[in-house]
Legacy VTK file of the C-alpha trace (Angstrom):
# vtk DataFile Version 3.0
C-alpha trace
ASCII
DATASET POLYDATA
POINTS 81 float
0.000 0.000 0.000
2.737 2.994 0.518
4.228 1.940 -2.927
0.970 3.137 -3.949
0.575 5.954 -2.190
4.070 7.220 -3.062
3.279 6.679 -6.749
0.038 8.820 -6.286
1.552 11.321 -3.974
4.768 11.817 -6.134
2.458 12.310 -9.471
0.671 15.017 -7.411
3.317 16.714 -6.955
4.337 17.069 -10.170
0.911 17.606 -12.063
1.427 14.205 -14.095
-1.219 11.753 -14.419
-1.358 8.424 -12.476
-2.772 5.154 -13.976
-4.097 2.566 -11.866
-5.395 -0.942 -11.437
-8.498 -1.289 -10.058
-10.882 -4.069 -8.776
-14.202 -2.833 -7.865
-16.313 -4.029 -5.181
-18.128 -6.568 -7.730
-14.710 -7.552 -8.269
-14.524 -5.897 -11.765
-11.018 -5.166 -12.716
-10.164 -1.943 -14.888
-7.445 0.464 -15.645
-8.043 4.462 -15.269
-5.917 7.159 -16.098
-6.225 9.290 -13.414
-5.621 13.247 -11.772
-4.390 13.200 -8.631
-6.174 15.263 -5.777
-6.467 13.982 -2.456
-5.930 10.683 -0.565
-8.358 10.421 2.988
-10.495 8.217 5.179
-8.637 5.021 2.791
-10.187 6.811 -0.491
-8.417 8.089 -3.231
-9.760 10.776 -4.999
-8.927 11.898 -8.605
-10.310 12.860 -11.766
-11.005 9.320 -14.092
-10.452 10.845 -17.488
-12.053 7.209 -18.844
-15.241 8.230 -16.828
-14.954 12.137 -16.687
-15.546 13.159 -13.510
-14.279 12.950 -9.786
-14.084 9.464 -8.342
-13.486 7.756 -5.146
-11.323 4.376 -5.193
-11.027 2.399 -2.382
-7.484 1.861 -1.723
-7.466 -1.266 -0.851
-9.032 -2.003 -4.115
-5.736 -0.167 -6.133
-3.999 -3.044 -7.461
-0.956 -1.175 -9.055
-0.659 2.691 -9.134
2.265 4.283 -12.488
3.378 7.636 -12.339
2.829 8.905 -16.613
5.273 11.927 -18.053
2.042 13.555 -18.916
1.273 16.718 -16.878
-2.661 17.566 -16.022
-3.534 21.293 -15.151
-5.444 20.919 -11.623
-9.088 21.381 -11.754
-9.135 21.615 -7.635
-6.878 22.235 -5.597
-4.132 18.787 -5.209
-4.136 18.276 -1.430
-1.673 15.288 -1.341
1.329 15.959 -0.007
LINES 1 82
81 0 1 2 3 4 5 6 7 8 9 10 11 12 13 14 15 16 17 18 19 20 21 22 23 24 25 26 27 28 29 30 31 32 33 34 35 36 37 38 39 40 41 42 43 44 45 46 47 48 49 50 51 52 53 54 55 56 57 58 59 60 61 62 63 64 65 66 67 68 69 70 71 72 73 74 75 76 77 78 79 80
């Protein structure tokens, strides 16, 4: 789990995008390219550009988390630190 929060914190900080793995709570597995904005309460919260809008993943549901070379201009304020 703190591989993947490093991954998401460290493409916070430097406006890139973060792709995940993701298996849902139907056990649906997907990949999102995500914005990174906040991590709280074991959610992590970014924009899914596949689904276009803010989303909430469970963390423990994150299978893999990769840091992209392609920047995002924030739509909210990035809270991770």
């Amino acid at each position: 789990m703190t591989n993947i929060y490093n991954v998401i914190a460290s493409s916070a900080k430097d406006l890139v995008l973060v792709k995940i793995g993701y298996k849902d709570s139907k056990g649906n597995l997907s990949e999102r390219a995500t914005e990174p904005y906040e991590i709280k309460n074991g959610k992590y919260y970014g924009f899914c550009l596949n689904k276009g809008s803010i989303r909430a993943f469970d963390l423990d549901g994150i299978t893999y988390a990769t840091k992209t070379r392609e920047k995002f201009s924030p739509r909210w304020p990035v809270k991770i630190l």
